[in-house]
Backbone as CSV, one residue per row, in Angstrom:
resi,resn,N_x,N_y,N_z,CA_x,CA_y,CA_z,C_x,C_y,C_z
1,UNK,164.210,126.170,82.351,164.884,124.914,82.051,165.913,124.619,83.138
2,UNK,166.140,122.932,83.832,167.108,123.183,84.745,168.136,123.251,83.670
3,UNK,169.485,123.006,84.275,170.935,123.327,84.212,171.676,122.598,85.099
4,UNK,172.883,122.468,84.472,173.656,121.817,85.027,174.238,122.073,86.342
5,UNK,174.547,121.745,87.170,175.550,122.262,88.238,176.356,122.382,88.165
6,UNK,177.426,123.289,89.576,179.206,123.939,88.718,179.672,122.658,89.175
7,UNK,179.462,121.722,89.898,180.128,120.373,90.095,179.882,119.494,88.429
8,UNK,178.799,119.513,88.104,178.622,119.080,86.831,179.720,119.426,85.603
9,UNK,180.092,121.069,85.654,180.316,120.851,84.220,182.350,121.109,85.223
10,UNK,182.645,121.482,86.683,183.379,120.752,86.691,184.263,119.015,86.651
11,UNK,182.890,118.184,86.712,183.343,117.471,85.844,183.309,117.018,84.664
12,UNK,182.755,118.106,83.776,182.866,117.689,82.063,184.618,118.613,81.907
13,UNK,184.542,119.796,82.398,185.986,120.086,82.384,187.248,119.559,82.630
14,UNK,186.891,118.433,83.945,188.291,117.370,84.487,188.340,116.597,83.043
15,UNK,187.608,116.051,82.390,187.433,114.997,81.435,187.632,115.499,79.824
16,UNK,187.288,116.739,79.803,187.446,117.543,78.379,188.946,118.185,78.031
17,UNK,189.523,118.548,79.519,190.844,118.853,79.244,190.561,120.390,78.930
18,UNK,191.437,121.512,79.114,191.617,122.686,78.315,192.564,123.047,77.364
19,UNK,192.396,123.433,76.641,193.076,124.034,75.311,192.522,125.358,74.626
20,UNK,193.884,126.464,75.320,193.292,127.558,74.901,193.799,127.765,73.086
21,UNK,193.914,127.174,72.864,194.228,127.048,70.888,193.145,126.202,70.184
22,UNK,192.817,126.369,68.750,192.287,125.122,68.426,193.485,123.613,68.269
23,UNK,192.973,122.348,68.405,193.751,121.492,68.501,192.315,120.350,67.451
24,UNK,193.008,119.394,67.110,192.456,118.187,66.400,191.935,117.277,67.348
25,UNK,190.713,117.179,68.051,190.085,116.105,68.708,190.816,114.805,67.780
26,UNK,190.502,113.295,69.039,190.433,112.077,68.525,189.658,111.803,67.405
27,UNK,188.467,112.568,67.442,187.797,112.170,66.283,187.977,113.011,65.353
28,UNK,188.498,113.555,65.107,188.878,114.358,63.945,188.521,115.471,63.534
29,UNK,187.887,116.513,64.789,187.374,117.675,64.828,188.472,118.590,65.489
30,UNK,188.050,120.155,64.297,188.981,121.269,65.523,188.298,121.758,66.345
31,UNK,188.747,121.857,67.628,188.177,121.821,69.131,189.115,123.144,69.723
32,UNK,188.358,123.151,70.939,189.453,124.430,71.743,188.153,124.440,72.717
33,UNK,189.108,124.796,73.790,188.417,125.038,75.102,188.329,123.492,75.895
34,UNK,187.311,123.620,76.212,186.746,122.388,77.178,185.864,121.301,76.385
35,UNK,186.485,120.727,74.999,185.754,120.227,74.123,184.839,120.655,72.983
36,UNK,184.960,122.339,73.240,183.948,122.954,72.126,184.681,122.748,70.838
37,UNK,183.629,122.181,69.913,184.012,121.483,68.224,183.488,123.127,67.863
38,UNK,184.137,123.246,67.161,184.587,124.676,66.254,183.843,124.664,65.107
39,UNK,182.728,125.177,64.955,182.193,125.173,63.884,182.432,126.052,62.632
40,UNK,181.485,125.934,61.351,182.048,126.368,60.372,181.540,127.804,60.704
41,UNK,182.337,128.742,60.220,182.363,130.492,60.536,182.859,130.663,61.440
42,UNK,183.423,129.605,62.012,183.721,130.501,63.663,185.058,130.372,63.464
43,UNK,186.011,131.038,63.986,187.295,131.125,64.456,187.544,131.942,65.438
44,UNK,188.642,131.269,66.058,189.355,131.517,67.123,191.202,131.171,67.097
45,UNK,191.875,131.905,67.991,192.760,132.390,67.620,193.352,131.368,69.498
46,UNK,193.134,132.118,70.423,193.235,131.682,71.848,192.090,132.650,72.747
47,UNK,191.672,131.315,73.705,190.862,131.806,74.864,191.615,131.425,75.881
48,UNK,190.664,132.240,76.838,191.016,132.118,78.250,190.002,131.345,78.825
49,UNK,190.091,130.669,79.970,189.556,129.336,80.864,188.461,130.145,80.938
50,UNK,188.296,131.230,81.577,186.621,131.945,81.740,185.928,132.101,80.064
51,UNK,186.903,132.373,79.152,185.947,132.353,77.973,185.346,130.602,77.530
52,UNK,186.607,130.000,77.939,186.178,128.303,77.260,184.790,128.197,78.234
53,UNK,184.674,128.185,79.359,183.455,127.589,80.215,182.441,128.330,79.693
54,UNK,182.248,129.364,79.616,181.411,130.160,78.773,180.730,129.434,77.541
55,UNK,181.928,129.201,76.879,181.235,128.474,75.810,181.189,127.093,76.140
56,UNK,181.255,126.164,76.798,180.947,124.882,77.289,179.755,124.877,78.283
57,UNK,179.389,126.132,78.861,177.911,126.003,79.209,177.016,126.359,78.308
58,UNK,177.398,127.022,77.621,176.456,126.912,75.968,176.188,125.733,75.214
59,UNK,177.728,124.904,75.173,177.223,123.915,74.771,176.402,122.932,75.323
60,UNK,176.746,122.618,76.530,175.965,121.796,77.369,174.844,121.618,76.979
61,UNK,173.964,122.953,76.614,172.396,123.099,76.571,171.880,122.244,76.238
62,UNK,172.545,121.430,75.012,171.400,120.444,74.068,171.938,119.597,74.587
63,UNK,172.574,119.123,75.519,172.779,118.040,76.842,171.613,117.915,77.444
64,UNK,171.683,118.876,78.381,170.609,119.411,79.196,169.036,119.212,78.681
65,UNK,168.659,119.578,77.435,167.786,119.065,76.449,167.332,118.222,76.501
66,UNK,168.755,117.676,76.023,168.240,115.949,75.421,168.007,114.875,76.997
67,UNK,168.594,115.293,78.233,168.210,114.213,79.200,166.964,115.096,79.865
68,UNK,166.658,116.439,79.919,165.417,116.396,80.324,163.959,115.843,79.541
69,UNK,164.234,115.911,78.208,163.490,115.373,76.814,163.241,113.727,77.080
70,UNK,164.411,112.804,77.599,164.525,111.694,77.345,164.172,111.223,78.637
71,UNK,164.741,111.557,79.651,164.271,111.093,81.068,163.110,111.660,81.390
72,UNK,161.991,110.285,82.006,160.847,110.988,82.612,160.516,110.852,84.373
73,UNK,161.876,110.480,84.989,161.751,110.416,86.764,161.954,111.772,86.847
74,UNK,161.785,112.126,88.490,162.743,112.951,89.195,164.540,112.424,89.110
75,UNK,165.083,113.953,89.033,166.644,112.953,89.245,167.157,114.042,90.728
76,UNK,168.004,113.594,90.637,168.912,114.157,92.058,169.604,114.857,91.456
77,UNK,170.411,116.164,91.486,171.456,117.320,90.702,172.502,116.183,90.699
78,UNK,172.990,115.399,91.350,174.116,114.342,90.977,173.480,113.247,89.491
79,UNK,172.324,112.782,89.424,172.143,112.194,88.596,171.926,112.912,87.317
80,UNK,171.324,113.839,87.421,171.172,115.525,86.338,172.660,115.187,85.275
81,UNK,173.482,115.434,86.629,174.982,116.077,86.609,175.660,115.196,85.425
82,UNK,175.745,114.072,86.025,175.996,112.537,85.675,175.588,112.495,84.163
83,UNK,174.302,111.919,83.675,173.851,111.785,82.420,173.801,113.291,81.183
84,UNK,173.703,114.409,82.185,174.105,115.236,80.758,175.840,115.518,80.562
85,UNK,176.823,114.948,81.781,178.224,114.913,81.156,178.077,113.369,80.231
86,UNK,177.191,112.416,80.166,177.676,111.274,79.193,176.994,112.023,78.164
87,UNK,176.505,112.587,78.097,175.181,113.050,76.816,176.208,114.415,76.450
88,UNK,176.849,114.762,76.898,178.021,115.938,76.288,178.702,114.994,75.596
89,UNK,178.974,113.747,76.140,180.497,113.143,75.385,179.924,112.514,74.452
90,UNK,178.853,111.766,74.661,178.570,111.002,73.673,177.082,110.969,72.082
91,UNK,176.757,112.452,72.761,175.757,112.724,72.168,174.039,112.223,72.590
92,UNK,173.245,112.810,72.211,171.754,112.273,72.433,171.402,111.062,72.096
93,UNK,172.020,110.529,70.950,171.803,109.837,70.315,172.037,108.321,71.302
94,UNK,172.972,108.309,71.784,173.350,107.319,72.676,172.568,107.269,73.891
95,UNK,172.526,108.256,74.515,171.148,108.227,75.307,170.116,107.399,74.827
96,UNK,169.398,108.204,73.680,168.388,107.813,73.818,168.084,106.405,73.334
97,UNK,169.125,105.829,73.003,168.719,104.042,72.534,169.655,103.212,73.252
98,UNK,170.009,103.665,74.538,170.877,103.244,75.952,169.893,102.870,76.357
99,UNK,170.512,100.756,76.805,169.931,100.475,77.920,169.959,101.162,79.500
100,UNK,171.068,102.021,79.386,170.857,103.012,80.650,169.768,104.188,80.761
101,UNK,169.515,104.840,79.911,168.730,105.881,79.675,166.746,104.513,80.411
102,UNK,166.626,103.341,79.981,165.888,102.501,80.124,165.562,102.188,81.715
103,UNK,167.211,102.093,82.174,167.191,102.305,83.948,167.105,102.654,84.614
104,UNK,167.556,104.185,83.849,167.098,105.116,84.527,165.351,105.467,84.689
105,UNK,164.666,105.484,83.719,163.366,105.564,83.132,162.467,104.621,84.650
106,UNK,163.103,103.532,84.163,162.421,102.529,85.619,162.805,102.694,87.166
107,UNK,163.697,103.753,87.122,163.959,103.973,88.790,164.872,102.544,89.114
108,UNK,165.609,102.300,88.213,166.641,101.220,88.759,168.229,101.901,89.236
109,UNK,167.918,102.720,89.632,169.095,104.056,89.819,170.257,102.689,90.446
110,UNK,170.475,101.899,90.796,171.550,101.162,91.438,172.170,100.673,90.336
111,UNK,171.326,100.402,89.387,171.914,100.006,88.133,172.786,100.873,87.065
112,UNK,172.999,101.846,87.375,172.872,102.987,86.574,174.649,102.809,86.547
113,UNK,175.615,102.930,87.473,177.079,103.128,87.099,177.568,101.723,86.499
114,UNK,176.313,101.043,86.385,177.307,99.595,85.537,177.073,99.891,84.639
115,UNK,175.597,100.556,84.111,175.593,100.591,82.529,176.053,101.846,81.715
116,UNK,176.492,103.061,82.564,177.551,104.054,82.172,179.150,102.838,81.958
117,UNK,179.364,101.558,82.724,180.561,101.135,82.550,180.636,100.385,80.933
118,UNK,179.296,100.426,80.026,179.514,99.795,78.826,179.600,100.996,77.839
119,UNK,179.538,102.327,78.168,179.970,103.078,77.607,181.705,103.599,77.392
120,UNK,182.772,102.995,77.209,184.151,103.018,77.466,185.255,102.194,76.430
121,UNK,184.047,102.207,75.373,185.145,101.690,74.207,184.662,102.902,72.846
122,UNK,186.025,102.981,71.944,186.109,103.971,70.976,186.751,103.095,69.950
123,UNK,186.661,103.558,68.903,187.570,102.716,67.435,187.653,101.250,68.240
124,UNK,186.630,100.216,68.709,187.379,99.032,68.854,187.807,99.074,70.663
125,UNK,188.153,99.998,70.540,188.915,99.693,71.765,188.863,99.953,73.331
126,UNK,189.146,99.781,74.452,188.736,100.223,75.659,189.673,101.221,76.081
127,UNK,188.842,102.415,76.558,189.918,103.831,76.427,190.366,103.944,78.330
128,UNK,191.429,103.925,78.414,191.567,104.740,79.998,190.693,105.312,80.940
129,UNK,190.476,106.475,79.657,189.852,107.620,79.688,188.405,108.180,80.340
130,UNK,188.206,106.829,78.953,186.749,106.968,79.271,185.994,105.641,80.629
131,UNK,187.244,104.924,80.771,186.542,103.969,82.351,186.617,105.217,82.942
132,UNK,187.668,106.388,83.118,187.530,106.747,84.241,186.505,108.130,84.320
133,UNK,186.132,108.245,82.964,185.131,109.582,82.983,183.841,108.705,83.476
134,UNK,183.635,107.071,82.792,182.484,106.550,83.267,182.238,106.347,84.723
135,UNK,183.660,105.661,85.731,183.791,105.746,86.769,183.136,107.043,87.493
136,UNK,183.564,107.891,87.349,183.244,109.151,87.549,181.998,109.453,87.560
137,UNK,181.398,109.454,86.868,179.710,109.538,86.605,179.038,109.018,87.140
138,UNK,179.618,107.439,86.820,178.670,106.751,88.036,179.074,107.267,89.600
139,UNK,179.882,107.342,90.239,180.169,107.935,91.483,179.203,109.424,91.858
140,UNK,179.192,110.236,90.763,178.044,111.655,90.891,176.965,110.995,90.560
141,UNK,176.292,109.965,90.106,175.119,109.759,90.036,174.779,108.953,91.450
142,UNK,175.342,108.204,91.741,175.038,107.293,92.959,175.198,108.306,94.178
143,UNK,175.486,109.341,94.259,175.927,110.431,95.061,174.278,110.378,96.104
144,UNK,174.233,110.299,97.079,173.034,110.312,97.786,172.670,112.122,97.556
145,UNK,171.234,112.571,97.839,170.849,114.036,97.779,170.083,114.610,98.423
146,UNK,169.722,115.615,98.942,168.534,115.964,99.924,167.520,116.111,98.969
147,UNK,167.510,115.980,97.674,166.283,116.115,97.011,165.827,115.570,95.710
148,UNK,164.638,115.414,95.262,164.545,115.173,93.639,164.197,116.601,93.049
149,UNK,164.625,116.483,91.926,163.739,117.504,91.152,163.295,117.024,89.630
150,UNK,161.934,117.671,89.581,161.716,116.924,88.027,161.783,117.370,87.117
């Protein structure tokens, strides 16, 4: 199965923030690390940055999953990179009934950081945050590459 790159999930880490405690996500989950939602049985007390990535490349997986599952081009490790950090934040689900996931599909790759830019509203509203995690994405996806891989 591919995988993400360490540029990849360094940027799901710039955007996830660390927290070696559990803390209350925006949405109303207990979290710790680099966005890992804390499931039921598990506890934790405090990690360290090598244990959080650990478990944030675990999570990734069903990232990784869901855009090799959903995308059927070659992508470039920047475009890889790109759609499984929106598919970390925002789930499969959004993928897969994204007019981007559609642009991608057709090789409209130029199109691709405008329609990561309609991903950037939460409760209503337009987050900082997320222009600049979308910004971001689109910039690693548009990233030129010496290669495809499929």
């Amino acid at each position: 199965m591919r995988h993400i790159t360490q540029d990849g999930i360094d940027l799901i880490k710039r955007f996830e923030g660390f927290s070696s405690t559990v803390y209350i996500c925006p949405a109303g989950y207990p979290t710790i690390g680099y966005g890992h939602l804390v499931r039921s049985g598990e506890s934790f007390h405090e990690i360290s940055e090598t244990e959080a990535e650990e478990l944030l490349r675990k999570d990734v997986e069903s990232a990784e999953r869901a855009v090799l599952r959903l995308v059927n081009v070659p992508l470039t490790d920047g475009q890889f990179d790109a759609l499984v950090s929106f598919t970390f934040n925002l789930g499969s689900g959004a993928l897969q009934r994204s007019t981007l996931r559609r642009k991608v599909n057709h090789q409209a790759h130029a199109e691709v950081p405008e329609q990561l830019m309609r991903w950037v509203w939460a409760g209503g509203r337009k987050l900082n945050g997320l222009i600049k995690r979308r910004n971001a994405e689109g910039v690693v996806y548009a990233t030129p590459a010496s290669g495809l891989k499929a």
